[in-house]
C-alpha positions as CSV (number, residue, x, y, z in Angstrom):
1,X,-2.5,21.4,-11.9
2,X,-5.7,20.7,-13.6
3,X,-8.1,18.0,-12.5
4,X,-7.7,15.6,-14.8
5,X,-4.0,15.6,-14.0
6,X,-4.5,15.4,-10.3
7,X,-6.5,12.4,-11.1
8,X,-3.7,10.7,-13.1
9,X,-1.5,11.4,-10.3
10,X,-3.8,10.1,-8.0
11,X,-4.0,6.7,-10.0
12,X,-0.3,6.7,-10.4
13,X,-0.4,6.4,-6.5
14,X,-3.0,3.7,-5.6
15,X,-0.7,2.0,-8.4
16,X,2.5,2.5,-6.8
17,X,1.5,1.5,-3.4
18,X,-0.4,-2.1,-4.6
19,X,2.8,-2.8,-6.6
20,X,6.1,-2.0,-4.3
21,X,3.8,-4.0,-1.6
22,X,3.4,-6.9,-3.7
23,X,6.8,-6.7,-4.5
24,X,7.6,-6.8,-0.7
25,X,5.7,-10.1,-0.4
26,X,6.9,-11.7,-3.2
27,X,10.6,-11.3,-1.8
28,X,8.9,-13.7,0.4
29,X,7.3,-16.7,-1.5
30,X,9.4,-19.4,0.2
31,X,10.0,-18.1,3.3
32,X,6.3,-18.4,5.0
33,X,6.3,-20.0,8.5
34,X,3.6,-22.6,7.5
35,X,2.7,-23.9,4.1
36,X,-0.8,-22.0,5.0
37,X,0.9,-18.6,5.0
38,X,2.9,-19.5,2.2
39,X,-0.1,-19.5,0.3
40,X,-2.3,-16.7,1.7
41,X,1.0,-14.1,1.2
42,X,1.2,-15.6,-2.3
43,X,-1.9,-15.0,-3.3
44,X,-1.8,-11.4,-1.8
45,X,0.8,-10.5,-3.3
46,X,-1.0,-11.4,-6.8
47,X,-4.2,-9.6,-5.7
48,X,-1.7,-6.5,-5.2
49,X,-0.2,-6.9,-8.7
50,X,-3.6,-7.3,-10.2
51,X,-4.9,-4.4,-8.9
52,X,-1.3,-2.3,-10.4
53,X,-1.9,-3.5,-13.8
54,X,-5.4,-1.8,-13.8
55,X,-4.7,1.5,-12.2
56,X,-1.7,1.5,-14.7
57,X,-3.6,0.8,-17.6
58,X,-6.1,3.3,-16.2
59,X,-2.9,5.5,-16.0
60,X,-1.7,5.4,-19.7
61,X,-5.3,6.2,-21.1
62,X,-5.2,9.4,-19.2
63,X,-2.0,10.3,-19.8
64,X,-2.6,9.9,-23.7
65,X,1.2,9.1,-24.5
66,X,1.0,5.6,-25.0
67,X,2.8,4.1,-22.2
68,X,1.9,0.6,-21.0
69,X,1.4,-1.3,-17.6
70,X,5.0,-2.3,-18.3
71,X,6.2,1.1,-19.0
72,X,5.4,2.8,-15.4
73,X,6.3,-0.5,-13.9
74,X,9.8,-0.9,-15.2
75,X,10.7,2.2,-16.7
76,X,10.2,4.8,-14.3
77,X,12.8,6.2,-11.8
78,X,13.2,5.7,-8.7
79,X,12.2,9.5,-7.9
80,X,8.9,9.2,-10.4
81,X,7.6,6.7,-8.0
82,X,4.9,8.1,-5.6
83,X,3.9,5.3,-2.9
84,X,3.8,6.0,0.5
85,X,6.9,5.1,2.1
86,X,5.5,2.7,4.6
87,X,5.3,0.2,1.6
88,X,8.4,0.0,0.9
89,X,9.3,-1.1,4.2
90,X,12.0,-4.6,4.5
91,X,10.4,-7.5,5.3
92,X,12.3,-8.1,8.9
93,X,10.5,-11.0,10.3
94,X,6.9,-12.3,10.4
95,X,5.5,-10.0,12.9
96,X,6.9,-6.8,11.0
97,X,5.3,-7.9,7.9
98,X,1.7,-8.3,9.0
99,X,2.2,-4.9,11.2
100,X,3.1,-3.4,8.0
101,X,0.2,-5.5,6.1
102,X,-2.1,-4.4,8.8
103,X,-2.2,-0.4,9.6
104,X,-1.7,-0.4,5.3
105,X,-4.5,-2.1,4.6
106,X,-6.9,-0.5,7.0
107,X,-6.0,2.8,5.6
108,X,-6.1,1.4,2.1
109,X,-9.8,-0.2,2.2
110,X,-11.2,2.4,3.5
111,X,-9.9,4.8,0.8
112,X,-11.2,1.9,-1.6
113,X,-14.9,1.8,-0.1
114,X,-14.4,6.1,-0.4
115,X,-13.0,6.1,-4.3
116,X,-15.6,3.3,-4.9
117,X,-18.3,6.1,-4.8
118,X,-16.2,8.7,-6.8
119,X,-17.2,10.6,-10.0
120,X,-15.2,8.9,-12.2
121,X,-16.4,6.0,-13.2
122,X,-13.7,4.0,-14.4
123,X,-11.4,4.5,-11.1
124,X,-14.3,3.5,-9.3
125,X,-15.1,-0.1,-11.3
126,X,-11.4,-0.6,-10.1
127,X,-12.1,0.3,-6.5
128,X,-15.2,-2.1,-6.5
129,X,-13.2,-4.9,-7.9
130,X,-10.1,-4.6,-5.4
131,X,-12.2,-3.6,-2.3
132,X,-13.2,-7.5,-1.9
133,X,-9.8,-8.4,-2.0
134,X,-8.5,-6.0,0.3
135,X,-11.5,-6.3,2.9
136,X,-10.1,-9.9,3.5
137,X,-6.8,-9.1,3.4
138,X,-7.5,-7.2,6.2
139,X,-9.3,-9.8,8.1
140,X,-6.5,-12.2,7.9
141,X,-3.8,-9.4,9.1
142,X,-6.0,-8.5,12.0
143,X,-6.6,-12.4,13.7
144,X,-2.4,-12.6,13.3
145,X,-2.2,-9.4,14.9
146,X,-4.5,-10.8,17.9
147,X,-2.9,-14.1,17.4
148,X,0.7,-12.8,18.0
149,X,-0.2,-9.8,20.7
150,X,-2.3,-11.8,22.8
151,X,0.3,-15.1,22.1
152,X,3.1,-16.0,24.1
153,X,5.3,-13.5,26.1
154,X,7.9,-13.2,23.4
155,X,5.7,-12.9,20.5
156,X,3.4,-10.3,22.1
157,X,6.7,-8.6,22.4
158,X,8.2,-8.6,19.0
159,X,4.7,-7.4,17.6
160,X,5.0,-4.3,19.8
161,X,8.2,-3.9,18.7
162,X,6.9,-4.4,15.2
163,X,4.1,-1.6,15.3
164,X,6.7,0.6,17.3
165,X,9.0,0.5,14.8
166,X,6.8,1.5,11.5
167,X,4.5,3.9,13.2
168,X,6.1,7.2,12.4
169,X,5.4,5.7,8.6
170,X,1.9,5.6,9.1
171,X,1.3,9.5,9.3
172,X,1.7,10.1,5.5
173,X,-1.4,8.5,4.3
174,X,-3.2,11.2,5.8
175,X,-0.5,13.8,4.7
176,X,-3.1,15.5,2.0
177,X,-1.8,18.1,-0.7
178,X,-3.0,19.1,-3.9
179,X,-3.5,16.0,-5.9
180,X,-5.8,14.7,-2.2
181,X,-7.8,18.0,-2.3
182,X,-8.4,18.3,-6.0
183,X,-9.4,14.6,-6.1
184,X,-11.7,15.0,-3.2
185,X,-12.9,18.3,-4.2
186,X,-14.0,17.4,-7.8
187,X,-14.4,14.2,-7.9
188,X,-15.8,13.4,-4.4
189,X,-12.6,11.5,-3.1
190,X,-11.7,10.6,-0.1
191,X,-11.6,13.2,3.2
192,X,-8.1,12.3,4.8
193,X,-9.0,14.2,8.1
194,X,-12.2,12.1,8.2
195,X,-10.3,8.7,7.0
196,X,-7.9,9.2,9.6
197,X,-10.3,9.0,12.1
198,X,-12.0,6.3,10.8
199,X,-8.8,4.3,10.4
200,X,-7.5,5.0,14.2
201,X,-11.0,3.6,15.9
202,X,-10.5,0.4,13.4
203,X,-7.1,-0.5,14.5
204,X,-7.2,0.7,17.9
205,X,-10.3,-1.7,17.9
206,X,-7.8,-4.3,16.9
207,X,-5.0,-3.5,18.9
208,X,-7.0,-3.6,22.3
209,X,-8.1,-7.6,21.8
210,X,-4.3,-8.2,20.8
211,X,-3.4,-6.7,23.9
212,X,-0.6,-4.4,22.6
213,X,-0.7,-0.2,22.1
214,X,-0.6,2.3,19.4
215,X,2.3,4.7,19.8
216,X,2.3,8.0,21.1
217,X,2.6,10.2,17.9
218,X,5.1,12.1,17.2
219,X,7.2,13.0,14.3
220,X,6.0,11.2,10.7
221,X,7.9,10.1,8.3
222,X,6.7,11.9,4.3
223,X,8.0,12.0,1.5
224,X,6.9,9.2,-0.8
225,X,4.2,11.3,-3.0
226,X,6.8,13.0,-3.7
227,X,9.1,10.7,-4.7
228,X,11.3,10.8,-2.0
229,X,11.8,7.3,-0.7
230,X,13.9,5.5,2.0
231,X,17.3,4.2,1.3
232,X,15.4,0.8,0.7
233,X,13.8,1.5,-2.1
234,X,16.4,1.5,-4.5
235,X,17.4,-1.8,-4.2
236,X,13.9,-2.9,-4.2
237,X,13.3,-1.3,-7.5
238,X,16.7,-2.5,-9.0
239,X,15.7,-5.8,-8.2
240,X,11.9,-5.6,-9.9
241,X,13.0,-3.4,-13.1
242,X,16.2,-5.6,-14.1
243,X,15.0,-7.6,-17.0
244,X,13.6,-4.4,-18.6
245,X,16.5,-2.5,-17.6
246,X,19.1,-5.4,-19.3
247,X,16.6,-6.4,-21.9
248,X,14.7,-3.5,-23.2
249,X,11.5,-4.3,-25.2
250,X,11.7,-7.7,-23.6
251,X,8.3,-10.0,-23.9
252,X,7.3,-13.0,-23.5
């Protein structure tokens, strides 16, 4: 692998996670507990879907082929997607979907505020311009997770259960192989061991004031860099790619 295409593959995935997550939310435009919420997940799910369409675009002038934002949107397989599998998670209920929100985001802007002071310039514009949005992402998933932990008895509960349940997806965003250590190698990315650190003081920082505990680790879930995804994803994909699929060369 040479490093230009470990950097394409590299885009590919910040690409892949931003849009199966803002797929996940927009599954839920309608169903937010307060009009408030309604909003906020809205409007993170756009900030998601903005930050796809560059890494894709970013994606199709490396790869030289000619393929569109569209194209490794709607016209990939299901096996050529490379998100982490924690993503791609069902929504379950509100709790689940800011746990999910939450230990993803804090992994994802600190690899932002890393590939923001990478060697390649472009990929690093688009880190600058998403890390804003993610940083207050982030601070909105954090006060629910207090909010809900240190709630009422049932809701400090189902959070637990919530952060339970997903942990043993959280262990691949720090799974590194080639693509991680050529990216960080020659173009100064991110240093999973070092992120991984980084990430577990932030959210056990969190966790404590919501009164609720990180796991005991144990096996974790990979697979999704690969292309290997849970028996979710399928459908989720189905449902995103079908105009494409029914309609090819459909626009606007």
């Amino acid at each position: 692998m040479t490093n230009k295409e470990a950097l394409l593959k590299y885009v590919l995935r910040l690409g892949d996670n931003a849009l199966v997550l803002a797929q996940r939310l927009i599954e839920l435009v309608a169903h937010g507990p307060e009009l408030e919420e309604e909003l906020a997940n809205a409007n993170f799910a756009l900030d998601y879907l903005g930050q796809a369409r560059m890494y894709y675009s970013y994606a199709g002038e490396l790869e030289g082929n000619g393929r569109t934002e569209d194209d490794f949107a709607f016209l990939r397989p299901e096996r050529e997607f490379c998100n982490v599998q924690l993503v791609e998670l069902p929504n379950g209920h509100f709790g689940d979907v800011i746990v999910r929100s939450f230990l993803f985001d804090a992994f994802y802007l600190l690899q932002l505020e890393s590939v923001e002071q990478c060697g390649d310039q472009r990929l690093a514009e688009i880190a600058a311009r998403a890390v804003r949005e993610i940083r207050y992402h982030q601070r909105y998933q954090s006060q629910w997770l207090i909010r809900l932990g240190d709630g009422t008895e049932e809701s400090h509960r189902r959070i637990q259960t919530s952060i339970d349940d997903v942990w043993r997806y959280t262990g691949e965003m720090f799974a590194g192989d080639e693509v991680d250590v050529k990216f960080h190698a020659h173009y100064g990315g991110p240093d999973l061991d070092q992120l991984q650190t980084k990430w577990r003081a932030e959210i056990e920082a969190i966790v404590n004031v919501a009164t609720i505990r990180l796991p005991v680790d144990a096996w974790m879930a990979e697979g999704g860099k690969k292309g290997i995804h849970t028996e979710h994803f399928g459908s989720l994909i189905a449902e995103m790619q079908t105009m494409q699929r029914s309609y090819a060369g459909l626009s606007w």
